[in-house]
Structures are given as C-alpha cells and as structure tokens.
TORMITI-459101 format. One record per atom (N, C-alpha, C): y negated, z negated, x; residue in three letters. Coordinates in steps of 0.02 Angstrom, whole numbers, padded with zeros to 5 digits, always signed. Layout:
! residues N
YZXala/...
***
This chain:
! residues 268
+00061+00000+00042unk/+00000+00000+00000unk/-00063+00000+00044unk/-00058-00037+00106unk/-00128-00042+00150unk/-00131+00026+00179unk/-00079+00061+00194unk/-00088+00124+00227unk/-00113+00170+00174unk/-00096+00165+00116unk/-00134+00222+00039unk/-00184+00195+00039unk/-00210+00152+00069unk/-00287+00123+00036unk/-00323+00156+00118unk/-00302+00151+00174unk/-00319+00173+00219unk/-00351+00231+00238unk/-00297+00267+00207unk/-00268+00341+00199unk/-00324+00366+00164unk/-00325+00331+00075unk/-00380+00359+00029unk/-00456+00355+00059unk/-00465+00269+00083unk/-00552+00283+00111unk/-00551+00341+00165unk/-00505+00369+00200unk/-00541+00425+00257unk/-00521+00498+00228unk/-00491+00507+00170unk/-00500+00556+00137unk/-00590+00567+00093unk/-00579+00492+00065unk/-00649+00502+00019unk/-00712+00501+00080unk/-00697+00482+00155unk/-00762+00485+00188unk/-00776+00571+00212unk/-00697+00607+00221unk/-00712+00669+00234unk/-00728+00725+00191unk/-00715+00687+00132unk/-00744+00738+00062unk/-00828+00740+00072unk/-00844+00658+00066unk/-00922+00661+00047unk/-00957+00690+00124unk/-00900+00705+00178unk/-00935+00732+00227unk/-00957+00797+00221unk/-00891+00829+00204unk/-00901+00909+00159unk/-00926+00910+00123unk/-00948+00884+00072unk/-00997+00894+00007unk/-01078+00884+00037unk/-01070+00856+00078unk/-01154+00845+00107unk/-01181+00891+00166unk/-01117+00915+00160unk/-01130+00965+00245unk/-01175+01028+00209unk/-01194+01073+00235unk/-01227+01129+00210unk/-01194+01205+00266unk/-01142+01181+00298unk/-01114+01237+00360unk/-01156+01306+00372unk/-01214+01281+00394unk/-01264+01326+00425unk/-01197+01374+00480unk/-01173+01337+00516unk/-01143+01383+00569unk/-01099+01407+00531unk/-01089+01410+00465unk/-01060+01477+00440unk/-01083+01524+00420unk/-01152+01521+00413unk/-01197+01581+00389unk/-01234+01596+00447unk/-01273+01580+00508unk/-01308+01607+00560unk/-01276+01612+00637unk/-01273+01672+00637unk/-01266+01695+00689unk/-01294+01745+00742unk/-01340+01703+00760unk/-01404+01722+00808unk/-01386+01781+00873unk/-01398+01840+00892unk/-01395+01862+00946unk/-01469+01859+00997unk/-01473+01826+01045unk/-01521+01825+01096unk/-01543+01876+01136unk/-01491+01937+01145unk/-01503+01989+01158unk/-01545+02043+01150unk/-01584+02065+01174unk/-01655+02107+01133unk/-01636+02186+01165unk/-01621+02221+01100unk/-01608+02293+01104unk/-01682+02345+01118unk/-01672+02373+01176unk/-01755+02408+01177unk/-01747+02474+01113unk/-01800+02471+01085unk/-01840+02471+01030unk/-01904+02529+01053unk/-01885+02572+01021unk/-01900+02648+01073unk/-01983+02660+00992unk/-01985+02600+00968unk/-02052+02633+00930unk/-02114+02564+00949unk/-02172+02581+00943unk/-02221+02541+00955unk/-02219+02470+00898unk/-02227+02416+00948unk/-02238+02351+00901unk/-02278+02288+00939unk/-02301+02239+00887unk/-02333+02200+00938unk/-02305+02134+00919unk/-02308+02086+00950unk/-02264+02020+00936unk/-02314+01964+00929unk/-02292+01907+00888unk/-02312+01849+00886unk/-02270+01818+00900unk/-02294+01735+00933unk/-02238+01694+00929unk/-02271+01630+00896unk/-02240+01611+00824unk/-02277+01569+00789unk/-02275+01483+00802unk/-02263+01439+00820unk/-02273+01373+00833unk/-02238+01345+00757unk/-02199+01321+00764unk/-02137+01292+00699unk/-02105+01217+00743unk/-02150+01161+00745unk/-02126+01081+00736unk/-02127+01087+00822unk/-02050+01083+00841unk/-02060+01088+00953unk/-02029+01170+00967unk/-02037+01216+00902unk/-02017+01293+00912unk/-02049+01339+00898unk/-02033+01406+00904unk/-02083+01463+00900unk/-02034+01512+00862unk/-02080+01547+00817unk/-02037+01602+00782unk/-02081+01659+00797unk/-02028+01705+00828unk/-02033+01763+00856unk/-02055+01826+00802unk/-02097+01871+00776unk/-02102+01910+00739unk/-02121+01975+00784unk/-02101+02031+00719unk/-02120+02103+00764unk/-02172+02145+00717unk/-02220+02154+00719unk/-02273+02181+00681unk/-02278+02273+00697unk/-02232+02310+00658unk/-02234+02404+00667unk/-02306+02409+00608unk/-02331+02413+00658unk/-02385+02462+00615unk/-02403+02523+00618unk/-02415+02562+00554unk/-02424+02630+00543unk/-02484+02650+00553unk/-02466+02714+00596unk/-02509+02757+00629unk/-02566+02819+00568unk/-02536+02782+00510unk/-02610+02815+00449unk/-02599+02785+00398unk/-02627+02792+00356unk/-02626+02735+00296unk/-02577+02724+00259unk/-02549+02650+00286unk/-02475+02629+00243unk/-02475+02622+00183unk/-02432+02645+00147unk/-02387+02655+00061unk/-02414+02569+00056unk/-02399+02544+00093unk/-02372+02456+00086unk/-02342+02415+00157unk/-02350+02366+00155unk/-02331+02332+00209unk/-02266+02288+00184unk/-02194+02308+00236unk/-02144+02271+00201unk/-02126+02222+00265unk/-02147+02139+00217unk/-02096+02085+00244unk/-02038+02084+00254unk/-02008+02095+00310unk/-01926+02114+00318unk/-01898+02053+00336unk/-01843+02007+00316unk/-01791+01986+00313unk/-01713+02001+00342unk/-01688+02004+00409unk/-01634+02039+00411unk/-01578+01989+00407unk/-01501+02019+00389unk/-01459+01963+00380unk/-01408+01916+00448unk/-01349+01896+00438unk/-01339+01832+00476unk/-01345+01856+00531unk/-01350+01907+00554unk/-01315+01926+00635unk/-01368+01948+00673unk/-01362+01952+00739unk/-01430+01990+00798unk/-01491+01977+00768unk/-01535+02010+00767unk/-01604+02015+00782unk/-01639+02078+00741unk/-01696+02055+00759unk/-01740+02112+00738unk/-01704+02170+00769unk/-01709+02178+00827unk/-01690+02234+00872unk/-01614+02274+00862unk/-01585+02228+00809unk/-01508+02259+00794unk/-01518+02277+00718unk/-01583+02272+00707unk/-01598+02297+00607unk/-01649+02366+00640unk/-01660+02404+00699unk/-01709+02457+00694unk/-01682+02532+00629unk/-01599+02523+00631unk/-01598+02558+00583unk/-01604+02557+00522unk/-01634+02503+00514unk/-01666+02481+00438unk/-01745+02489+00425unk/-01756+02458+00487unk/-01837+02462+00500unk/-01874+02548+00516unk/-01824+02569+00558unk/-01852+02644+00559unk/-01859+02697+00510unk/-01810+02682+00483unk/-01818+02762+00407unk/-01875+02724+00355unk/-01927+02664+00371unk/-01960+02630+00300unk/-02027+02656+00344unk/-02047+02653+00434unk/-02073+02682+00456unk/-02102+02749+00473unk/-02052+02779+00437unk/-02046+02855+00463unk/-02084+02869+00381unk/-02061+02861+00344unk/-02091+02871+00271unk/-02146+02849+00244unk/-02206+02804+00294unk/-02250+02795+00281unk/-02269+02685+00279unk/-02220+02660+00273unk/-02225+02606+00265unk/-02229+02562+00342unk/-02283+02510+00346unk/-02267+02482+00387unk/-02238+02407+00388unk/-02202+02394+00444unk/-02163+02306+00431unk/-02163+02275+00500unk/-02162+02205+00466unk/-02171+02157+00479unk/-02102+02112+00494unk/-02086+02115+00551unk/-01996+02078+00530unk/-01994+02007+00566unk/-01964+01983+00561unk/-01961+01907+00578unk/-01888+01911+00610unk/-01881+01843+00652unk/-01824+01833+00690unk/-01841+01732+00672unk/-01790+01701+00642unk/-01795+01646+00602unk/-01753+01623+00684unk/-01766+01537+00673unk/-01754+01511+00745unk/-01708+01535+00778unk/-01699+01523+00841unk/-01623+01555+00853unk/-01605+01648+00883unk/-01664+01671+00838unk/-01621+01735+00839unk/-01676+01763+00883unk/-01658+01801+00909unk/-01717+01842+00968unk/-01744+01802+00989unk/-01794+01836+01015unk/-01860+01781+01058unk/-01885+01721+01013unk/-01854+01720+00952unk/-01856+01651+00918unk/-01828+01573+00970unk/-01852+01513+00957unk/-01820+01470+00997unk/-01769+01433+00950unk/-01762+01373+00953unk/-01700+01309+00911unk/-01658+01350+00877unk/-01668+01305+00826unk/-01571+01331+00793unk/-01610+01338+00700unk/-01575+01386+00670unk/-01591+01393+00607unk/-01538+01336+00560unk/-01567+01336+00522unk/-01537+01287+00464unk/-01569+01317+00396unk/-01540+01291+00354unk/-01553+01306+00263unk/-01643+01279+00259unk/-01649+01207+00265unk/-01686+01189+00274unk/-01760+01189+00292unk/-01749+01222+00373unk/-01805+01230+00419unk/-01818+01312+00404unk/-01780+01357+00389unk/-01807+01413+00357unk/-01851+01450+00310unk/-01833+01372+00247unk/-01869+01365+00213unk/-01962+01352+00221unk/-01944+01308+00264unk/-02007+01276+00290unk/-02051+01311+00329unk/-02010+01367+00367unk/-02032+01419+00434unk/-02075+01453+00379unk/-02054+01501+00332unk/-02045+01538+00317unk/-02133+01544+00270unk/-02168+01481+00254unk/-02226+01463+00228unk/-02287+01502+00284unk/-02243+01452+00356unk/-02303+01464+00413unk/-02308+01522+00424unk/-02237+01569+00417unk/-02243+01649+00457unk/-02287+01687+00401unk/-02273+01655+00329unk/-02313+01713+00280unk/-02375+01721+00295unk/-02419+01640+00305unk/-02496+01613+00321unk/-02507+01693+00379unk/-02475+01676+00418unk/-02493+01701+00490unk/-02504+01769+00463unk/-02435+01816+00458unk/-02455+01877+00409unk/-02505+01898+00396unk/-02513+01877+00330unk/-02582+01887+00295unk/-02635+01875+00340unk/-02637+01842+00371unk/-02703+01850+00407unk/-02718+01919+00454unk/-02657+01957+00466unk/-02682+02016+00513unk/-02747+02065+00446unk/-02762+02091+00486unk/-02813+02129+00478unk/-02794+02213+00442unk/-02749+02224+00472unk/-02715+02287+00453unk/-02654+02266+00390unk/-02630+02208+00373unk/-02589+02204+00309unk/-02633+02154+00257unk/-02691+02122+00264unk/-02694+02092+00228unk/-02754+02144+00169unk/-02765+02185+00147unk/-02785+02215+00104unk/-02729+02283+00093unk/-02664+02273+00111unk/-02628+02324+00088unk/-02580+02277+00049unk/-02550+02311-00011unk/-02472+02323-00040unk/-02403+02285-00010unk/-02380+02230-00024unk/-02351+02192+00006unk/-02272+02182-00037unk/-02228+02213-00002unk/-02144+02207-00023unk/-02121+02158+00008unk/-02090+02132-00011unk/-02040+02079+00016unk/-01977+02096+00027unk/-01949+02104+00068unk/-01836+02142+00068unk/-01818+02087+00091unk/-01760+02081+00077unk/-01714+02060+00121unk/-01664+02104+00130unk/-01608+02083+00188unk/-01565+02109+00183unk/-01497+02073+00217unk/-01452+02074+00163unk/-01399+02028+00145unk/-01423+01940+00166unk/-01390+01926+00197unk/-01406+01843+00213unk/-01491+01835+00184unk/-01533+01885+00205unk/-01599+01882+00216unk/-01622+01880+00123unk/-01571+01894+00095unk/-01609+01925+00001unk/-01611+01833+00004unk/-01583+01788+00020unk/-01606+01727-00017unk/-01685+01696+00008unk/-01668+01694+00067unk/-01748+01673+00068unk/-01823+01735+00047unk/-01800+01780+00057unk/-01817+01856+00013unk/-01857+01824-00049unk/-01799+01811-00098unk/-01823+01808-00148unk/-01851+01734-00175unk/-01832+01695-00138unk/-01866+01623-00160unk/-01941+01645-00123unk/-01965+01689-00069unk/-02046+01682-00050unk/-02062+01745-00117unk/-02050+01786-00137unk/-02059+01817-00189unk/-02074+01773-00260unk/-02040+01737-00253unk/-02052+01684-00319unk/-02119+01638-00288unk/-02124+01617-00238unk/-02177+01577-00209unk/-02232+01603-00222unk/-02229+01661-00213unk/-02304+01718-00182unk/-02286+01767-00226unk/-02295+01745-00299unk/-02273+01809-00351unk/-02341+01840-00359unk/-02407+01786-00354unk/-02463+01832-00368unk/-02490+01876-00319unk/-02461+01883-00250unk/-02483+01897-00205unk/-02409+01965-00177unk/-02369+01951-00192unk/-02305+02000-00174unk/-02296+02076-00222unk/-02290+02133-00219unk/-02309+02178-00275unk/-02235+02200-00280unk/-02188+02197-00233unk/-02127+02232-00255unk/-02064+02190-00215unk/-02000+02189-00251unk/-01953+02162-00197unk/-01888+02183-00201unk/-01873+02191-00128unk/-01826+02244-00129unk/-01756+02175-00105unk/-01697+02186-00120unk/-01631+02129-00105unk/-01589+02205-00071unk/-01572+02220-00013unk/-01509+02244-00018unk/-01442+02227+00011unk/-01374+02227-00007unk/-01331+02193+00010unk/-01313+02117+00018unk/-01350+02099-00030unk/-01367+02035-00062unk/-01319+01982-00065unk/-01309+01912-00100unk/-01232+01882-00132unk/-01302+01844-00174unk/-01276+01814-00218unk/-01296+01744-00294unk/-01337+01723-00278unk/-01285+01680-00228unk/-01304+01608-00176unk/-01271+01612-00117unk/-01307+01558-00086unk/-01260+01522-00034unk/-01184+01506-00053unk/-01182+01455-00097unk/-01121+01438-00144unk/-01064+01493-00153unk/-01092+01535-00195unk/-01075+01601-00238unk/-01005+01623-00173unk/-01063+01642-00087unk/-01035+01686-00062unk/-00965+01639-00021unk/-00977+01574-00010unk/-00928+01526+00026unk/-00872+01516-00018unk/-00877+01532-00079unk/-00836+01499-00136unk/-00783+01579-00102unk/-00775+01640-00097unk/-00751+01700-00076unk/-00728+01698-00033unk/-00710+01656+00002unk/-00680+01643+00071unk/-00661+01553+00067unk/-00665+01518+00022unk/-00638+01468+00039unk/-00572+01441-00034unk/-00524+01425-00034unk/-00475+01381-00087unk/-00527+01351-00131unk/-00482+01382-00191unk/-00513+01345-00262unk/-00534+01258-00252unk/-00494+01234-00214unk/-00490+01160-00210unk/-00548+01136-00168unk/-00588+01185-00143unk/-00643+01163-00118unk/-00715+01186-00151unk/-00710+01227-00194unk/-00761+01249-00231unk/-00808+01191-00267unk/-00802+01156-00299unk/-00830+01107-00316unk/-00875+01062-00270unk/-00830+01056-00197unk/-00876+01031-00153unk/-00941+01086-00115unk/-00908+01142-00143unk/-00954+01178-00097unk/-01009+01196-00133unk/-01008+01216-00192unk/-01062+01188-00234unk/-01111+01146-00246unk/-01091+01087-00228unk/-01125+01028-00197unk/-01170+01045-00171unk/-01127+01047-00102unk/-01184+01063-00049unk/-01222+01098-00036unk/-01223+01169-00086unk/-01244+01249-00065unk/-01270+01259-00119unk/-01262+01231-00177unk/-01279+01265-00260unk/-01340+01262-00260unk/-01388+01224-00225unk/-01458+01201-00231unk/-01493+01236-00193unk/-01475+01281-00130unk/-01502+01308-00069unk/-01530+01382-00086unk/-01587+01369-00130unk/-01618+01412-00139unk/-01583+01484-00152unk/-01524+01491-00210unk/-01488+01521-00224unk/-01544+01594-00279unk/-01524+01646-00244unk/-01585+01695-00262unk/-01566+01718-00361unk/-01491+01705-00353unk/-01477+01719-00437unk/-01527+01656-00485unk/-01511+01581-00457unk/-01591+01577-00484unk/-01662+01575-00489unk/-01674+01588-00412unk/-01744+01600-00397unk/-01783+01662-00435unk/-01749+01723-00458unk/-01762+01784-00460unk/-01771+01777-00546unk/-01745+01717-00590unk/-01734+01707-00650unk/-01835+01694-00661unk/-01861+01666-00607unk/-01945+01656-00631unk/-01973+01713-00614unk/-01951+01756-00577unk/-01990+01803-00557unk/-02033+01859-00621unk/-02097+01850-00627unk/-02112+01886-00692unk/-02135+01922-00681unk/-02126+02000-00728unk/-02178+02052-00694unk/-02164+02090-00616unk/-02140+02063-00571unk/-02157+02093-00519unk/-02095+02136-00536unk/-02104+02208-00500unk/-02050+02256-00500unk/-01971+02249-00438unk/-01912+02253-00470unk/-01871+02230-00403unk/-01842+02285-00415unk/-01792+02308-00334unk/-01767+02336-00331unk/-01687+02309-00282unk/-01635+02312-00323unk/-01575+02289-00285unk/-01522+02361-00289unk/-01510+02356-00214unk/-01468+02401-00180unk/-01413+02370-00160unk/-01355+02392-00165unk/-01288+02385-00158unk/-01237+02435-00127unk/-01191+02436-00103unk/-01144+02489-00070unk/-01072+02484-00109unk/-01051+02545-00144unk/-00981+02540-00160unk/-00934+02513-00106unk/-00957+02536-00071unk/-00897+02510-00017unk/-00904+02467+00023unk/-00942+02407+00019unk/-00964+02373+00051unk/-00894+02297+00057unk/-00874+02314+00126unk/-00822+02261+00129unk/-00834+02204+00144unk/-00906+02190+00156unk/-00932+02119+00185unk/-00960+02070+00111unk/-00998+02099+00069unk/-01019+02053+00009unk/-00996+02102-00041unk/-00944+02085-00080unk/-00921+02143-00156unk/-00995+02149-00208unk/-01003+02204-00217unk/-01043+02205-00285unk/-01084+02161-00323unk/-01029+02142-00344unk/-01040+02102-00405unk/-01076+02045-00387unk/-01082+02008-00330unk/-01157+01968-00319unk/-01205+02010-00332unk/-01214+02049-00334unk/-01294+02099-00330unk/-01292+02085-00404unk/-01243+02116-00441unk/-01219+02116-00504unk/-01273+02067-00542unk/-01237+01998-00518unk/-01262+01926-00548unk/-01342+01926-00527unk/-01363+01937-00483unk/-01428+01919-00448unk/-01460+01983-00507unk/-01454+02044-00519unk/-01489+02098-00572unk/-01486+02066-00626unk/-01437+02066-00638unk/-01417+02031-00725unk/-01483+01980-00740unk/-01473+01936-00715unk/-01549+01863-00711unk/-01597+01881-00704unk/-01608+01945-00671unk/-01699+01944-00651unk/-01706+01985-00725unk/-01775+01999-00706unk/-01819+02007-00783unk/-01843+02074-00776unk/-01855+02127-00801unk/-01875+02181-00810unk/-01952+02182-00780unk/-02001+02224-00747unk/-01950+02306-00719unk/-01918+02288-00665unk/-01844+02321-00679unk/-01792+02310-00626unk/-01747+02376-00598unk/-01724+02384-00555unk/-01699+02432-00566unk/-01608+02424-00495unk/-01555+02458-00509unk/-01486+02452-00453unk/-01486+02511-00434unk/-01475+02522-00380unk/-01494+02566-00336unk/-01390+02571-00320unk/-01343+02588-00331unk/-01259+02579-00303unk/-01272+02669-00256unk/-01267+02639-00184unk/-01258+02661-00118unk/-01175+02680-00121unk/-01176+02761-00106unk/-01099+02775-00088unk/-01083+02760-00010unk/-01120+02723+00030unk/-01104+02697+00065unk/-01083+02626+00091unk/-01073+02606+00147unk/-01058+02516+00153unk/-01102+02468+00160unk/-01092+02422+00185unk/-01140+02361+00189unk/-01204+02386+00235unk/-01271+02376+00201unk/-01328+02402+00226unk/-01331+02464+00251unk/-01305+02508+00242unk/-01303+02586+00275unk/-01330+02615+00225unk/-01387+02609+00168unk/-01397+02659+00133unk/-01480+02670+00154unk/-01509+02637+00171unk/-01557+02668+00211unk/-01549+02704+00261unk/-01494+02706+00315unk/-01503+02741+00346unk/-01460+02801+00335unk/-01415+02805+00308unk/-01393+02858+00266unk/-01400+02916+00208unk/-01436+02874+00166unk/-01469+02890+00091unk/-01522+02878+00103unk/-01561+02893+00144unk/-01646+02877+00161unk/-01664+02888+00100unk/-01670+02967+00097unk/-01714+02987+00051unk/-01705+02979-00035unk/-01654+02955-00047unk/-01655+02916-00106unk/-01653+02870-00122unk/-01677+02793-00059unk/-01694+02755-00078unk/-01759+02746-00043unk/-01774+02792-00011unk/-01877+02781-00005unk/-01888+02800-00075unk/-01842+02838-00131unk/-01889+02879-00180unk/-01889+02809-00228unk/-01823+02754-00210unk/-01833+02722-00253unk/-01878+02659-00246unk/-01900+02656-00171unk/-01938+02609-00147unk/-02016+02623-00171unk/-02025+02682-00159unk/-02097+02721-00150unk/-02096+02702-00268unk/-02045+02709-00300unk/-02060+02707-00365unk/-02107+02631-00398unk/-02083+02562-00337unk/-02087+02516-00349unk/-02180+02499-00371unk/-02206+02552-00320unk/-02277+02541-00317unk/-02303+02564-00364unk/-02275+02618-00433unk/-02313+02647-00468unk/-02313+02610-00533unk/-02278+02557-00522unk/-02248+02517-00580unk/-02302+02489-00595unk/-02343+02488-00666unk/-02395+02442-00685unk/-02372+02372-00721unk/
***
C-alpha cells in the first residue's frame, strides 16, 4: 500500500509537470546560420529585456502595393524563408521579416510567452520607419508563424488592412494533440489551449479582409487546421487550396496567389 501511495504522488507530480509545461522545444527550432541573401536589405537589432531581435527590412525600389509583416515558421531564419519573401518582392510588395529570439542574428531562446511580448516592441519599431509607416500594412504568417500572425492582427485590427495565414494549424494544442496518444490530450490542452491559439484569436477579427492558403499535399500540417482557423473567422474571407506542399505555393503558384494577395487591398 506505501509503495501505491508512493507510486501515485510521483505520477500525479509528473502529470501536473506536463500539464504546466508549454514544450516550446517542440515547436522552435532556431537555425543560427545566415544564408547570403542576394537582394538588398537593412537590419535592426531591437533590445527585448538582456536580448535583441534581429529584423530584415526589403524595401521596394517604387511605390509598394503594401508593406508585409512577415512571420516565418519553426525552422531557420529569415534567410531560409527568401523563397517566400522574394516572389511578394518581385510583385511590388515590400517586407519586413523578423527572426524571434534564437533564430538568426536574433539572441536568447524563444518561448510562447516572450514572443508574445517581443512581438509589441518589434511592431512599435516598424511603424516608425519612414518608408512603411504611411503605407498598407499585411500581416502573414507562415505555418508556426500564423499564430502569433494572427493574435498581432487582432491587436492592431485598426491599424493592420489585410492578413494573410499560410500553412497554418488551430492552435498550439490542435497541432501537438496530432502527434501525441489520446491519453495525453487533455493535458496538452492545458498547457497549450490558451497560447494564443489563432482559431480563436481570428473569431474577433472584424472587417479586416483574410486570406488563408493551404497545400493539398502538405505532409507537415493536414488541411483541415486551416479548415478550422477559416470556418471561425468572419467575412471577407477567402481559401486559397495550393496543389502544392507545405509553403511552396508562393513560390510555385506565384502568380495566383499575388492575384489573391493583391485582391486583399481592394476589399472595402
């Protein structure tokens, strides 16, 4: 009986350990490596608590459509998203991409948390350039990147004009629950259900025009998160389903999803 009572308190201490954990190191995975980057950009490095967040500012060489806040997802850097960033450049748009702690010339370590928090200072900074702050302002993410994407879209709804999610998941929750035993779902919920999950952030979003892109064949996040995250938001909306895979439809399908990007702006 002393050993079941033993037994039970270090089960119930490793549950409420899992239920309180938030396993950042399952979602970020930072590359430090900086890919040269064969188009013109200029860098900030922003001051975040004892760290700096690294940003890359492409600005267009004649008058930008819009200036898009870029978001890229768990892996490398700015410098490993240029094929995302280049076909939005080439078509007239200029961006703004961020590297969240950790990743590129970013310093510390990212968390759920401190992203959140980063993510206030890098907008401030933004807006203050001179060349984006009287232009047209999109918000993307892309995959990992659609959650904090769309919670600064909800933040800065009067100030954000269009937002783009592609290769998206719910939540945090949503996407861990897909890779982990039913028997842990409940805990993972816990810990993740609250983390600024974009299926309900995107539920306040009013008025502003979104656009979510998806890949049939996308073997890394299935569909049907995009699915859930469309379904909730609010009209004008529009799904963009890519016959290609995870994030490859910009650089594949350029030109039919600049036509659907470039639509976002005409939206009254």
């Amino acid at each position: 009986m002393k050993r079941l009572k033993i037994t039970t308190v270090l089960l119930f201490i490793l549950i409420s350990q899992f239920a309180n954990a938030q396993f950042e190191d399952k979602f970020y995975f930072p590359k430090k490596e900086w890919r040269e980057v064969k188009v013109s950009y200029s860098e900030e490095f922003i001051p975040v608590d004892n760290d700096t967040i690294h940003t890359a500012f492409f600005k267009a060489t004649i008058a930008p459509k819009a200036t898009v806040l870029f978001f890229h997802g768990a892996g490398g850097n700015i410098s490993t998203y240029m094929y995302m960033i280049r076909p939005l450049l080439e078509n007239g748009y200029q961006v703004y991409a961020v590297d969240f702690r950790g990743y590129g010339k970013s310093t510390g370590k990212s968390t759920h948390i401190n992203i959140k928090e980063d993510v206030t200072v890098v907008y401030s900074k933004m807006k203050a350039h001179q060349e984006i702050k009287d232009t047209k302002l999109i918000v993307m993410g892309a995959s990992l990147g659609c959650q904090i994407a769309t919670y600064l879209a909800n933040d800065k709804q009067d100030e954000v004009a269009a937002l783009v999610l592609d290769g998206g998941f719910a939540s945090f929750a949503d996407v861990a629950k897909l890779y982990a035993p039913k028997e842990a779902h409940t805990f993972i919920e816990k810990a993740l259900g609250n983390v600024y999950p974009s299926k309900e952030e995107i539920k306040e979003i009013e008025n502003m025009p979104k656009l979510i892109i998806h890949g049939k064949i996308d073997t890394s996040i299935p569909m049907n998160q995009s699915e859930i995250v469309f379904k909730n938001a609010k009209e004008p909306k529009s799904f963009f389903v890519s016959e290609k895979g995870h994030l490859d439809a910009l650089k594949l399908e350029t030109k039919k999803v600049i036509k659907e990007i470039d639509k976002l702006l005409t939206i009254q």
